[in-house]
N, C-alpha and C positions, 0 to 999 in steps of 0.2 A: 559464522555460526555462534551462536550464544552459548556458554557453559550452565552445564544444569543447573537446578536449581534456583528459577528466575520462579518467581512467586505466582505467575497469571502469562497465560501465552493471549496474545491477539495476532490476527493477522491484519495487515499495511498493506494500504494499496499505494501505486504510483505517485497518486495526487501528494499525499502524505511524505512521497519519501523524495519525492524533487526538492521538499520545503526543508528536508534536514539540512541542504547544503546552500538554498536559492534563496535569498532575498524576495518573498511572496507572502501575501498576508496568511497568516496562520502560522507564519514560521516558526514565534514563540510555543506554541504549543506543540507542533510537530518534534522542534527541539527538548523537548519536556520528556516526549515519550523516546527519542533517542538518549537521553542521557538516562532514563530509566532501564532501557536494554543494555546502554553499555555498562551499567552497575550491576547487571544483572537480576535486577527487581522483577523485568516485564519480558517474557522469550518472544522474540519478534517471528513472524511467519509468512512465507508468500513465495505463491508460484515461481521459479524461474523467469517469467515473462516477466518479472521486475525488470530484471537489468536491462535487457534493450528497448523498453520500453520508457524504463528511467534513462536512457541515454538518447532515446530520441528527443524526449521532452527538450532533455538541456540543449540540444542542439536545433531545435526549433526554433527558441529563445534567441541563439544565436544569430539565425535565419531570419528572425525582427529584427534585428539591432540591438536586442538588449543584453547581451553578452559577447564579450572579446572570444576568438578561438583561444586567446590563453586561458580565459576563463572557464570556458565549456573544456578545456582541458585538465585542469584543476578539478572542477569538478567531478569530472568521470572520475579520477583517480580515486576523490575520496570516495566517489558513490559505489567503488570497489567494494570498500572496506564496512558498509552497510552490517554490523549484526545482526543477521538475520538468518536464520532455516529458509532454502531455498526448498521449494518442494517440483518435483518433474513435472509438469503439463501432462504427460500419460496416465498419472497416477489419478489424475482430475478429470481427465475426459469424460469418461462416462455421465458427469454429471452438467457438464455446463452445458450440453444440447437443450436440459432439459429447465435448464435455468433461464438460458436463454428465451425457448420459446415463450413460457410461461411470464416472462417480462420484460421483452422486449431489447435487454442492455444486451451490447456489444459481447462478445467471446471472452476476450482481453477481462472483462470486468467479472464474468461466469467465472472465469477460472478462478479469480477470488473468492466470488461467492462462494462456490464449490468446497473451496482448501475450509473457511470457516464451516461451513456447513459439517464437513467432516470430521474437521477437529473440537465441534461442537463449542464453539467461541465465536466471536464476534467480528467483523473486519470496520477498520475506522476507514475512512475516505473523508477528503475535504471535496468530493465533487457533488455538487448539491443536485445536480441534474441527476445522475445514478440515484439517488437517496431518491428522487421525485419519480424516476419511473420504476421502484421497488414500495413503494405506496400501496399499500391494497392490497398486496402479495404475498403468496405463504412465506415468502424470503426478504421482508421488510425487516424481522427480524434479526435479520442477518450481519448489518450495517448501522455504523452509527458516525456522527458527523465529528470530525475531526475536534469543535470546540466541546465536545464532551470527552474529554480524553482525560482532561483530569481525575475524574470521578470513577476510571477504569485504575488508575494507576494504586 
């Protein structure tokens, strides 16, 4: 959890927070917006479904070859320590039914939508497919691509 007083809350999707710890393009800036939350500048926000979502990823990677199990063990540890406001999945349901339908993304991604939508803030994602089927949508609004992340900070 972040201590009050962070300037500007965003919420962070998965895509975004495998890069704080993974060697992936975009990682400079993903790490930009980590060292912002851990200064407390920026309060970071996201569903619960972070964590084993973030922990499938890493172990996915594994699953290619591109990471040792010490590695994907490393890493869980730090993706522990994530500054972030976790928020419950119950507390979002209501809404990602209706996010979903209306655009097609995955649950997993609704529950995101959901949490910014609520908090009336924005959610960064570096997944350009998500951004492409929120196109056109009352909830395009909702998401912005992880290389504008500066310009939120």
């Amino acid at each position: 959890m972040t201590e009050g007083g962070a300037g500007r809350s965003l919420v962070f999707d998965t895509s975004v927070a495998v890069k704080f710890y993974v060697p992936e393009e975009g990682k400079e800036r993903a790490e930009k917006l980590l060292a912002s939350a851990t200064a407390g500048e920026v309060e970071l926000l996201a569903p619960a479904t972070l964590m084993p979502k973030g922990y499938n990823a890493v172990w996915q990677q594994h699953r290619r070859g591109e990471m040792s199990l010490g590695e994907v063990r490393e890493t869980w540890a730090r993706f522990d320590g994530v500054p972030a406001a976790l928020y419950a999945t119950e507390d979002l349901i209501s809404r990602w039914g209706e996010i979903t339908a209306d655009t097609g993304v995955i649950v997993y991604d609704a529950l995101f939508l959901a949490l910014a939508e609520d908090e009336n803030i924005v959610m960064v994602t570096a997944d350009g497919k998500l951004l492409q089927r929120l196109e056109g949508t009352d909830f395009a609004s909702l998401a912005v691509h992880l290389t504008s992340v500066e310009s939120l900070l």
